[in-house]
C-alpha positions in Angstrom: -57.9 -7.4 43.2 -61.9 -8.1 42.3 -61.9 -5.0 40.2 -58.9 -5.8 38.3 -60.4 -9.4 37.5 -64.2 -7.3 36.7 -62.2 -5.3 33.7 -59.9 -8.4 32.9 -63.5 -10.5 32.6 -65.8 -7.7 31.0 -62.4 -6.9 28.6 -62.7 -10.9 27.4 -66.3 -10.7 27.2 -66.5 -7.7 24.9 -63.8 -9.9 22.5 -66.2 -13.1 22.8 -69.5 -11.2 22.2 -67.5 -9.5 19.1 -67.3 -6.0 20.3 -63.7 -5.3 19.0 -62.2 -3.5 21.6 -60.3 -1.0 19.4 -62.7 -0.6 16.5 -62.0 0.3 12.6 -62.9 4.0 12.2 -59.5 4.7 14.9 -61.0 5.2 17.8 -60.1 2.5 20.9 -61.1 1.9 24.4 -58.7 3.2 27.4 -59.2 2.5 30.7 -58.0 6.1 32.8 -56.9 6.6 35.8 -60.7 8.4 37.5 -58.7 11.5 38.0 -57.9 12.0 34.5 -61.4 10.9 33.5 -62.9 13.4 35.7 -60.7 16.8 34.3 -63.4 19.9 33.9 -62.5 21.1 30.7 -63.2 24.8 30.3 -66.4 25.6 28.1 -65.0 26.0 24.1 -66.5 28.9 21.8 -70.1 28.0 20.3 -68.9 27.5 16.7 -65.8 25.0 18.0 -66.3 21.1 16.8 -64.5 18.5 19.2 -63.8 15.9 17.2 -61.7 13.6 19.7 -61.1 13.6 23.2 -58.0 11.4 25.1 -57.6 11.7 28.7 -54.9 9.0 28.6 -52.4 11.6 29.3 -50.3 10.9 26.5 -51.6 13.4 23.8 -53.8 16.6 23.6 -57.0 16.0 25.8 -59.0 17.7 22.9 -59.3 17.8 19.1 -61.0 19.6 16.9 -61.4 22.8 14.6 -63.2 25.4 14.7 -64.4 28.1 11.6 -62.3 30.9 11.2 -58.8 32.3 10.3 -56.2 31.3 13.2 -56.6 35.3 14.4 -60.2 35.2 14.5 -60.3 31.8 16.2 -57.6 32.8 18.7 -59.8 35.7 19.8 -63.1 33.7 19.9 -60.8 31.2 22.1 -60.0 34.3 24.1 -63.3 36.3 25.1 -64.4 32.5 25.9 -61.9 31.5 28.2 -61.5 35.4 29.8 -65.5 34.8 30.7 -64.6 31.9 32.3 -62.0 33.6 34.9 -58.8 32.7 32.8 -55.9 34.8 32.9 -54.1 35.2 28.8 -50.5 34.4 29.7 -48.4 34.2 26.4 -48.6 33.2 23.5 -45.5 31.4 21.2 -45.5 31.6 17.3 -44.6 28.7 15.4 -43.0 28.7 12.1 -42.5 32.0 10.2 -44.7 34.6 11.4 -47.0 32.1 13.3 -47.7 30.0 9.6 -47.1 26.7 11.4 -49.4 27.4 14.2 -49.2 29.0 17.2 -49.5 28.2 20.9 -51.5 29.2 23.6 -51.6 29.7 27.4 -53.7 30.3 30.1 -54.0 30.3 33.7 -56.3 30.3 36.6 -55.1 29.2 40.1 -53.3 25.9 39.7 -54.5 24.9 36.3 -53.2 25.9 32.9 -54.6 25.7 29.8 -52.3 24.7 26.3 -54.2 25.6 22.5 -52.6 24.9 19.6 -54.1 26.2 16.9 -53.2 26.4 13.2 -55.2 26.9 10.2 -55.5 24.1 8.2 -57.9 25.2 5.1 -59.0 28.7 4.0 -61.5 30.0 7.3 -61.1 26.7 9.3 -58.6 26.1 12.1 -57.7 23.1 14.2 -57.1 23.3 17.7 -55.6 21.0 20.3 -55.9 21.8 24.2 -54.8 20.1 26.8 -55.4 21.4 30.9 -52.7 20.9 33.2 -53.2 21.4 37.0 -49.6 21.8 38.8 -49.1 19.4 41.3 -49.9 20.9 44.9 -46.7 21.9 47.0 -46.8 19.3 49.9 -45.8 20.3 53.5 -42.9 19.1 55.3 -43.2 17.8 58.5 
């Protein structure tokens, strides 16, 4: 119950001191479950800009783009996550002949990892990745 009055009262005081909570440019304040907040996202390729980040659980965990046509940015997303101990699963093409995008998916142990990507100007591709850990099976007693 005290924390719950702490975020209620440092919530108010960030509207009385004028810090907007959600600000102008888009970008807004969420208050996560620590879980969530505490996901260890797999390291991206060098040349891959994150340009937002939600661990609200309601929409990709991370934005961004990275330089490149979608094939050469699909295999720099590749070798990186293959170095990292994740297993390529499959992949499913989006529009006619993967035009629209296509999307990704990788394992290792419980977690999975979802990339979108589609090119969205001539060498540059956006991506959006989101990790998923499946729930562990629990034992019946």
């Amino acid at each position: 119950m005290r924390t719950a009055t702490a975020i209620c009262c440092l919530l108010a005081g960030l509207e009385l001191a004028g810090g907007p909570v959600a600000r102008a440019d888009g970008t807004d304040w969420r208050i996560v479950a620590p879980a969530k907040a505490d996901k260890v996202f797999p390291q991206l390729p060098a040349l891959a800009a994150v340009e937002r980040r939600d661990d609200s659980g309601k929409a990709w965990n991370i934005e961004g783009s990275i330089s490149g046509t979608q094939p050469v940015a699909a295999n720099d997303f590749r070798s990186c996550f293959a170095g990292q101990g994740w297993q390529f699963d499959k992949v499913i093409v989006i529009g006619d002949g993967g035009r629209s995008g296509s999307l990704y998916l990788w394992q290792r142990g419980p977690e999975k990892i979802f990339l979108m990507l589609h090119e969205v100007e001539t060498a540059r591709t956006a991506f959006a990745l989101t990790l998923e850990e499946k729930p562990e099976k629990q034992i019946q007693k």
